[in-house]
Each structure stands twice: as C-alpha cells, then as structure tokens.
ZALUM-131184 format. One record per residue (C-alpha): residue in three letters; x, y, z. Coordinates in steps of 0.2 Angstrom, whole numbers. Example, Ala and Ser with C-alpha at 12.3 -4.5 7.8 and 13.67 -1.06 7.14 Angstrom:
<sites>
<site 'ALA', <62, -22, 39>>,
<site 'SER', <68, -5, 36>>,
</sites>
This chain:
<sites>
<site 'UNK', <0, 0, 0>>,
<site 'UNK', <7, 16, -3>>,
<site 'UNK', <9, 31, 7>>,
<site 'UNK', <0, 48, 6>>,
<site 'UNK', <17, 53, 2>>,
<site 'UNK', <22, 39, -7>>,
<site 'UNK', <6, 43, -18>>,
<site 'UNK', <11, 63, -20>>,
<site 'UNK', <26, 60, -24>>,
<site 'UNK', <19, 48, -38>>,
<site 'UNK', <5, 61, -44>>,
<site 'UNK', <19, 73, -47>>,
<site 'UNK', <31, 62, -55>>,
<site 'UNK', <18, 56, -66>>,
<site 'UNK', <11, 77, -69>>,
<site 'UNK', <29, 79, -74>>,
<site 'UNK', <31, 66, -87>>,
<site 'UNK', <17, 71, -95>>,
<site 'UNK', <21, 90, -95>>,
<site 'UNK', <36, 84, -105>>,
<site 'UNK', <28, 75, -116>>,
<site 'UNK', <14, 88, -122>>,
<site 'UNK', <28, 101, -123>>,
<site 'UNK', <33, 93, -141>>,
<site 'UNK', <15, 99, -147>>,
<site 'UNK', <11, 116, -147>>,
<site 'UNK', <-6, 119, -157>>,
<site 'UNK', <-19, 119, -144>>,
<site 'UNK', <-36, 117, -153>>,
<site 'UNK', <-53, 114, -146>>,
<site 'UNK', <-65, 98, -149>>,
<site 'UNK', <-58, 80, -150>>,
<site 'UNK', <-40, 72, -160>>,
<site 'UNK', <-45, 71, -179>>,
<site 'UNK', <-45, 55, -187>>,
<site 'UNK', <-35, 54, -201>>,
<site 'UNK', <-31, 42, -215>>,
<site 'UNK', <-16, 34, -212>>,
<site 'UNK', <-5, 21, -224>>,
<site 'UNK', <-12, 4, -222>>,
<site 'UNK', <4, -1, -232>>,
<site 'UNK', <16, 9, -224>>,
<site 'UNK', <34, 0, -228>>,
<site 'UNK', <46, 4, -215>>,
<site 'UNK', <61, -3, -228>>,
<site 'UNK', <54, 9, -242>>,
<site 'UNK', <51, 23, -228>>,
<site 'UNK', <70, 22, -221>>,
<site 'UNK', <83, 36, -222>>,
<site 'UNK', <87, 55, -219>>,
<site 'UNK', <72, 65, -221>>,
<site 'UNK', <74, 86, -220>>,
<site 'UNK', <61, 94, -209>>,
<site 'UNK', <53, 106, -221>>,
<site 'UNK', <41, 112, -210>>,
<site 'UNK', <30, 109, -195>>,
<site 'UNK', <20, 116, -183>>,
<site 'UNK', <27, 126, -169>>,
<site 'UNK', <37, 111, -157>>,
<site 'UNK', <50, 119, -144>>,
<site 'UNK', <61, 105, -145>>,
<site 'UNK', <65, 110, -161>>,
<site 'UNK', <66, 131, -157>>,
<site 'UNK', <82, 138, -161>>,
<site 'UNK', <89, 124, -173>>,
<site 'UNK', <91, 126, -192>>,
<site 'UNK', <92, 112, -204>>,
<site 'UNK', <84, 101, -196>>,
<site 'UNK', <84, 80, -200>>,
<site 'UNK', <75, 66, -195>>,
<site 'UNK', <83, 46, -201>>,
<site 'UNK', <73, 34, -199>>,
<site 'UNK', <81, 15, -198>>,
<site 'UNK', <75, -3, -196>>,
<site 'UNK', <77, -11, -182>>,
<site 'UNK', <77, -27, -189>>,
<site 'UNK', <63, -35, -178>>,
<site 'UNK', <51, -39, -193>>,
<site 'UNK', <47, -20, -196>>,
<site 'UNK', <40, -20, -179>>,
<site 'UNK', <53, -8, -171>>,
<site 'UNK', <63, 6, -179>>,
<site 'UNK', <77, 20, -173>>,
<site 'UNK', <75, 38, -175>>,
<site 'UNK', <88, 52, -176>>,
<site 'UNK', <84, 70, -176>>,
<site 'UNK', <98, 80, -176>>,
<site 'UNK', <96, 100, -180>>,
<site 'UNK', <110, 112, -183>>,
<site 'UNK', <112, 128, -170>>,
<site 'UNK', <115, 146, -183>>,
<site 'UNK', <131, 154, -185>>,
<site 'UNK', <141, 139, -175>>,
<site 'UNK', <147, 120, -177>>,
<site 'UNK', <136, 114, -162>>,
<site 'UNK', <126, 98, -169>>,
<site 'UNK', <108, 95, -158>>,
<site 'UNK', <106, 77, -159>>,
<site 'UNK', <91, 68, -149>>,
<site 'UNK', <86, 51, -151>>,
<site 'UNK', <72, 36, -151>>,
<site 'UNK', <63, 23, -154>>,
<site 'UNK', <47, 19, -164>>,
<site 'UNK', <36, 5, -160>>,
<site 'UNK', <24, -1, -171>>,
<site 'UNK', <4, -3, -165>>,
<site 'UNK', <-5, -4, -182>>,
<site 'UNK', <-1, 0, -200>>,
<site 'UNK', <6, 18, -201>>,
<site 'UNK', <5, 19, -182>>,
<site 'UNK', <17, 20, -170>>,
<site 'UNK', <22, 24, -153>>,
<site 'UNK', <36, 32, -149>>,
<site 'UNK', <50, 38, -134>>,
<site 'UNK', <64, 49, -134>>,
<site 'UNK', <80, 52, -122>>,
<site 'UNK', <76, 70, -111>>,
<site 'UNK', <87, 80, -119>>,
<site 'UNK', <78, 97, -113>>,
<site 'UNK', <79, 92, -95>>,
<site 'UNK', <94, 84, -98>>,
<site 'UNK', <89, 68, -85>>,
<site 'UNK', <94, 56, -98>>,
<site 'UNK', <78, 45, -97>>,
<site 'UNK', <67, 40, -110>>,
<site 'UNK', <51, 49, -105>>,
<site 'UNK', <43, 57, -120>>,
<site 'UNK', <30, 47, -127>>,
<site 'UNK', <19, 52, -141>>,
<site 'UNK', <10, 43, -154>>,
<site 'UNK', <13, 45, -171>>,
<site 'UNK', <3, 41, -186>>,
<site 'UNK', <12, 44, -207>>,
<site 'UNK', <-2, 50, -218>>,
<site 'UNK', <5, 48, -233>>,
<site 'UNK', <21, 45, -241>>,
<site 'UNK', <27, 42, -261>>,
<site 'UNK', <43, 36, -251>>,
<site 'UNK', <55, 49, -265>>,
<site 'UNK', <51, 65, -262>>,
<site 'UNK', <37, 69, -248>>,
<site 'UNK', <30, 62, -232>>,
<site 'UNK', <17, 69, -220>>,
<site 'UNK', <19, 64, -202>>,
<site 'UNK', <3, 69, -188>>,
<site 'UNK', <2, 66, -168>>,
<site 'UNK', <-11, 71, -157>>,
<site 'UNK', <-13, 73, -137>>,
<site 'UNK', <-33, 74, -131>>,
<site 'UNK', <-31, 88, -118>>,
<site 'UNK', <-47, 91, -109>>,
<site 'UNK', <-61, 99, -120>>,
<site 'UNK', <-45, 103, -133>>,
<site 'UNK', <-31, 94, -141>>,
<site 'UNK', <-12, 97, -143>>,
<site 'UNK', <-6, 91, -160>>,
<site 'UNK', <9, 92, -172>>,
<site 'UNK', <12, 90, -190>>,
<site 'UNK', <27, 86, -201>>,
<site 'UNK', <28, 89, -219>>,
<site 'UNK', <45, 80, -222>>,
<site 'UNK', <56, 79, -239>>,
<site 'UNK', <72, 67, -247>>,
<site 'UNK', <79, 83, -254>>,
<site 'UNK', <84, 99, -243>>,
<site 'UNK', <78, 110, -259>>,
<site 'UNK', <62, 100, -262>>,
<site 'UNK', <51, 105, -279>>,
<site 'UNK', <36, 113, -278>>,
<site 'UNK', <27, 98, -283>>,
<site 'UNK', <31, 88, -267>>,
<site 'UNK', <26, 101, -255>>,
<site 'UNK', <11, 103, -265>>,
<site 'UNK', <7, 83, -265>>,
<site 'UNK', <11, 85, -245>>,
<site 'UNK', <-2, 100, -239>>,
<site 'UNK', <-15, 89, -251>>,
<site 'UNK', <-14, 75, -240>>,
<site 'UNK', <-16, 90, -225>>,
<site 'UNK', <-31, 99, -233>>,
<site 'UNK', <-39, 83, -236>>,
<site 'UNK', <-39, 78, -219>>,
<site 'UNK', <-45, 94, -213>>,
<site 'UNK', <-29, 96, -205>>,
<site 'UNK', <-25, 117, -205>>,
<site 'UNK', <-11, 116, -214>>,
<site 'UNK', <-8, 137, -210>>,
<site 'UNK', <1, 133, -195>>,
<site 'UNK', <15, 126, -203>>,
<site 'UNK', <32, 134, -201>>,
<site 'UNK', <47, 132, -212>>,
<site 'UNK', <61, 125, -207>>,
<site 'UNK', <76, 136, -210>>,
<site 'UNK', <89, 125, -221>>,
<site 'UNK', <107, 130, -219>>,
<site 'UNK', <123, 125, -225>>,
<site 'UNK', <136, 120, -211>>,
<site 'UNK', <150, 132, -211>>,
<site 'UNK', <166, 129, -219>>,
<site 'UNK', <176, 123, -206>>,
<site 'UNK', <187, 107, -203>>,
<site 'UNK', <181, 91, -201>>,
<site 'UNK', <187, 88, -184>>,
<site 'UNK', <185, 105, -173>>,
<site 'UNK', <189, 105, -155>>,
<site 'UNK', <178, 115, -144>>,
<site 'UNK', <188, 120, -128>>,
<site 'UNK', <171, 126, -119>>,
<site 'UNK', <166, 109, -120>>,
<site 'UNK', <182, 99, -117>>,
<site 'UNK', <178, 89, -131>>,
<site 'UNK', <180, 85, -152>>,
<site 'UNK', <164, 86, -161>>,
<site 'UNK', <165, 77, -179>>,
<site 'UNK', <155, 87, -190>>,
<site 'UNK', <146, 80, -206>>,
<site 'UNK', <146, 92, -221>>,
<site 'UNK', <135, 93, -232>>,
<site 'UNK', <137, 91, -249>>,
</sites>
C-alpha cells in the first residue's frame, strides 16, 4: 500500500512526465483528435533514411535549430521496431543537436514512440507520443501527424517531411493535399530554416566543451 506521500510523490512524477511530453505539441485546438487516413501499407524498408524537416508546426524542441533532419532505420525486428535520429544544426556555430528514439509499431502507419530527455537533460526515456504517417510516395514527400486529447481541446503536431533539402514545388504541394484533405489546418506550418554547415574542418575541438565534435558536411 502506498503512502500519502508515497502517492504525491507519484502524482507529481507522473504530472511531470506528462508535462514533458505535451511540450513537443504546441497547437492547442478545441474539440476532439482528428482521425485521419493513415498508410495501411506503410513500408518501413521503403520509408528508411534521412528525411529534411521542411516544416511543421510550432514544437519547442525544435526552437532555435536550423536544418533540421529526422533518419529513420529498421530495427530489424520484422518491421516492428525502428530507430530515430533527429539532429538540428544551431545558426552561426558548429554545435550539432542530436536527440534520439525509438518507434514502436501498433497498427499499419501507427506507432508509438519515446525519446531520451534531452531538454531536461535527465537522460531517461520519457517522452512518449504517438505517431501516425499520412502519406508518403517514399522519394520525395512524407506527412507525419500526432495528437494529445487535452481536456475539451487537443495538442497536435504536424510534419511535412522531404528526401531533398531543396524540395520542388510539386512535393510540398502533394504534402499539404494530403493535410487539406484531412482537414488538418495546414496554415500553421512553419518552415524549417535550411542552412549550410559552415566551412570549417572536419574535426573541430571545442575548448568550452572539453571535447572533439566530428562534424558532417553537407554536400
């Protein structure tokens, strides 16, 4: 049996995770979660890779950063299980943001997934949010959606993602149809700021670190 305190102590850790968690979506809208169409064929293999964050909606784990990337790998558990890698680049330095996670898949085009803290810096994996994949041609475009019930409202961010950091026209325009056709407001995307890294050498020691960062060029 737990203690009053026991239980407090409990409620608050619990409260905190979940603050944490919500934090990644930042469009607070009134009613209940849409329910989109997701990929009933969604192929994990097919869906693998570096994919440039073109724009999204407002998320504070992503404020600050330019050029921001998302990989997504198989695990190799049958297409059950994949890794994620988001990494964003901080403007005018060399400093690499790098957070990442695992995706667990619950249905066709639906996963769950958690992340390493690396806001709080406590090292655990405690953000935990579900994400469902739209729609996808696999080349060129892919649109990402996850939604929070909050109440009488909802907390929900959306991804339009792209293979190429310069993507044609046609691409975005395939990825707010699949938006629009959901209802999903597509006005509150943002764009992504895409920057070069700066020209610097590969290996770079940064002394206020106390440590050697490799740092990937772009081509």
């Amino acid at each position: 049996m737990l203690s009053n305190f026991s239980k407090h102590h409990f409620s608050l850790l619990f409260a905190f995770v979940y603050l944490k968690t919500v934090l990644h979506a930042q469009v607070l809208q009134l009613g209940s979660c849409p329910s989109p169409s997701v990929m009933s064929n969604f192929d994990i293999d097919q869906f693998s890779g570096k994919w440039y964050n073109n724009r999204n909606y407002f998320s504070i784990a992503q404020t600050g950063l330019d050029c921001v990337t998302t990989t997504y790998t198989n695990d190799g558990n049958g297409g059950s299980v994949f890794n994620i890698k988001i990494e964003g680049l901080k403007p005018n330095s060399a400093k690499k943001i790098t957070a990442v996670g695992k995706g667990f898949v619950t249905s066709p085009g639906k996963a769950t997934v958690t992340f390493v803290d690396t806001i709080w810096n406590t090292g655990t994996e405690n953000y935990l949010y579900a994400l469902a994949i739209l729609d996808s041609d696999y080349t060129s475009y892919a649109v990402a959606w996850s939604c929070y019930p909050l109440g009488i409202g909802y907390l929900s961010l959306a991804w339009v993602l792209t293979r190429e950091q310069n993507p044609p026209d046609a691409a975005i325009d395939a990825a707010i149809a699949v938006l629009q056709t959901n209802q999903i407001d597509d006005k509150k995307l943002k764009i992504v700021k895409s920057a070069k890294l700066p020209m610097i050498p590969t290996f770079l020691q940064l002394e206020e670190f106390g440590y050697f960062l490799e740092v990937e060029q772009e081509p």
